[in-house]
Phi, psi and omega in degrees: 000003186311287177305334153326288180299312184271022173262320188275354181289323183277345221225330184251343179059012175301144156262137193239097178243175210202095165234186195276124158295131178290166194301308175346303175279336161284332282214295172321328192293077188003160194265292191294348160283338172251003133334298209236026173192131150297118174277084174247183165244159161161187181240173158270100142065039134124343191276122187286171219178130198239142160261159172234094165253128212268127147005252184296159174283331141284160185291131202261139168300133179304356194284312167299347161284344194287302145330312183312316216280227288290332182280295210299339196272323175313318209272298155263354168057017196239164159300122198270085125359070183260151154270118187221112187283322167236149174184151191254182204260004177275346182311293200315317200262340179249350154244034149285298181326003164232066171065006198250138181284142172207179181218105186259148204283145187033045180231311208199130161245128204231076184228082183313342204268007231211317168085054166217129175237109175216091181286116198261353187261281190325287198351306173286318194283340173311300189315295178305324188262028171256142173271355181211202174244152199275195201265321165286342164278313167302335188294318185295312186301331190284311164344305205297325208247030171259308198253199224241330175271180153254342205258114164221140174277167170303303189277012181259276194304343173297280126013279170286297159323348174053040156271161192250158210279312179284345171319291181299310155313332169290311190320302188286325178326303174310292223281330176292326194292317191267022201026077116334290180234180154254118156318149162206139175097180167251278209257351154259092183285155129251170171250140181228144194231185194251164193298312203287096185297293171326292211291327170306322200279353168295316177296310186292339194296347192271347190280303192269162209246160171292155174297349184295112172285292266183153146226127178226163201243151189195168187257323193227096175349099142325148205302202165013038187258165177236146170295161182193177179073207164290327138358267157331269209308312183301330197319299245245301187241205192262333208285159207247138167320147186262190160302346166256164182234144199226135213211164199229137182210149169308143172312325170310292212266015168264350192276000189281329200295151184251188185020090177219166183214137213259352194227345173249119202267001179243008150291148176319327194227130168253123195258145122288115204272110196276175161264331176239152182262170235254002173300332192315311197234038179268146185245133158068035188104322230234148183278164178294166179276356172281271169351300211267357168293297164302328187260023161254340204287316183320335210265168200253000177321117172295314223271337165294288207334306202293312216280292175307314196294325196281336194283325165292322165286000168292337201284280165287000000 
C-alpha cells in the first residue's frame, strides 16, 4: 500500500496515513470477501476511510463491487475504497457510473464521496486541447488581481476558493500553459504571478470568457443573487440603467430556483446563471467590475462600451 500513499500524495498533495485494519473487524467480514481482499484503514486529509485491495488477478465484475462496498460499509462504517491493480477501461467506466470509489495505482483516482476525481493518462491531452481558461482557472486569475499578493500555495486557493484540490491543479496547469503564472517549489508548490496587474490582465483577456452559462426571467430578485449587467454598471459608471433589474446567482443555486421562464424576456428580473460563483468576489451586492466586463464586453451599445472600458482602466 506503500505505493497507494505515494500515488494520492504525489498526485493530491493529501495527507494520507493507510495502516492493516484490525482483525475485530475483518473478523466481521464473509470468509470470501476476506479471501479476495486486503484490509487497511486510514484517512484522506482527515476523512477517515477503509481500503479494499483487491488480489487476485482476475477481473472482478463492476456489479460486484458495488455488492461488496455495502458489506464492507456496514462493517466499517466509513466510505470503502478499492485498490484495483488491473482493470480495463470500459470497467472504469461502469463502475464510476455506479458511484464507486477506487483507486488504480498510477493510473486513476476515483473518489466521488470524497468529491476528488482525477484520471492522470487523459489529463494532458484535455490540458493540451484547451483554448481559453476554463471557469476554474479564470477563478484563480480573478483571485489574483483582486488582492494585494503574488504568491498562493494550492491549499490556500483550495481553501478560499472551495475548489477540490485536483480541480485547482488542473487550473494552474491552464494557467501555465498559457504562461500566466509560475509553478515554484516540489513538494510544497506555489504559484507565483507578476507584479504588473494591468499588464496580466491584457495578456490574459482574450483567454478569458464571460462567466455567464445561462440567462433565465423571473418576477422576483432570487435568494443569493447580485447585481449584475447593466444593473451592476449603473452601479459602477454614469450609464443609466435599464427597465430590468439584472442580477447574477452560481450555477449550484439556480437548480434551486423555482417559477422562472427560459423565454420571457419582458419579466421583470433577468438572472444570470454564472459558471463560478459571483459571491467569490462581490462587494456590497454588486458582481466584481472584471466579471461584469466579460459579460458585457459583447454588447455593441457605444455609450455601454465608453462606460465599461472607463471602469476597467480605474481598477489599476
Amino acid at each position: 500500500m506503500n505505493q497507494v500513499v505515494i500515488y494520492i500524495k504525489q498526485e493530491l498533495g493529501a495527507d494520507v496515513e493507510i495502516t492493516p485494519a484490525d482483525n475485530k473487524y475483518v473478523r466481521k467480514l464473509p470468509v470470501y470477501l476476506t479471501s479476495i481482499y486486503k484490509f487497511y484503514v486510514g484517512n484522506i486529509n482527515g476523512q477517515s476511510v477503509v481500503f479494499a485491495k483487491y488480489v487476485p488477478a482476475t477481473i472482478l465484475a463492476p456489479s460486484n463491487y458495488a455488492k461488496h462496498e455495502k458489506m464492507i460499509r456496514q462493517v466499517f462504517e466509513t466510505p470503502v475504497i478499492f485498490v484495483i491493480n488491473q482493470i480495463q477501461s470500459y470497467n472504469k467506466k461502469r463502475i464510476s457510473s455506479l458511484g464507486i470509489n477506487f483507486i488504480v495505482p498510477n493510473s486513476q483516482i476515483y473518489l466521488p464521496e470524497l468529491y476528488i476525481v482525477l484520471s492522470k493518462s487523459p489529463q494532458k491531452n484535455q490540458i493540451e486541447s484547451v483554448v481559453s481558461l476554463t471557469p476554474s482557472a479564470q477563478t484563480i486569475m480573478l483571485h489574483y488581481l483582486f488582492c494585494d499578493e503574488n504568491d498562493f500555495t494550492y491549499k490556500h486557493l483550495q481553501d478560499v476558493l472551495e475548489m477540490p484540490y485536483p480541480t485547482v491543479c488542473r487550473a494552474i496547469e491552464i494557467l501555465t500553459k498559457f504562461k500566466l503564472c509560475q509553478v515554484l517549489g516540489l513538494r510544497s508548490k506555489k504559484i507565483h504571478f507578476e507584479e504588473d496587474k494591468a499588464s496580466l490582465f491584457t495578456q490574459a483577456l482574450s483567454l478569458m470568457k464571460t462567466p455567464v452559462r445561462k440567462k433565465v426571467y423571473a418576477d422576483v430578485v432570487p435568494e443569493h443573487a447580485y447585481k449584475a449587467g447593466i444593473t451592476a454598471l449603473s452601479e459602477y459608471t454614469m450609464a443609466n440603467p435599464d427597465e430590468y433589474e439584472h442580477v447574477a446567482i452560481s450555477y449550484d443555486e439556480s437548480k434551486w430556483l423555482k417559477d422562472f421562464s427560459t423565454e420571457d424576456k419582458y419579466l421583470p428580473v433577468h438572472i444570470e446563471v454564472w459558471d463560478y460563483n459571483p459571491a467569490l468576489f462581490a462587494k456590497d451586492g454588486i458582481v466584481d467590475k472584471i466579471s461584469l466586463f466579460l459579460s458585457i464586453k459583447d454588447n455593441q451599445d457605444e455609450r455601454l462600451q465608453y462606460e465599461m472600458n472607463q471602469m476597467i482602466q480605474q481598477l489599476w
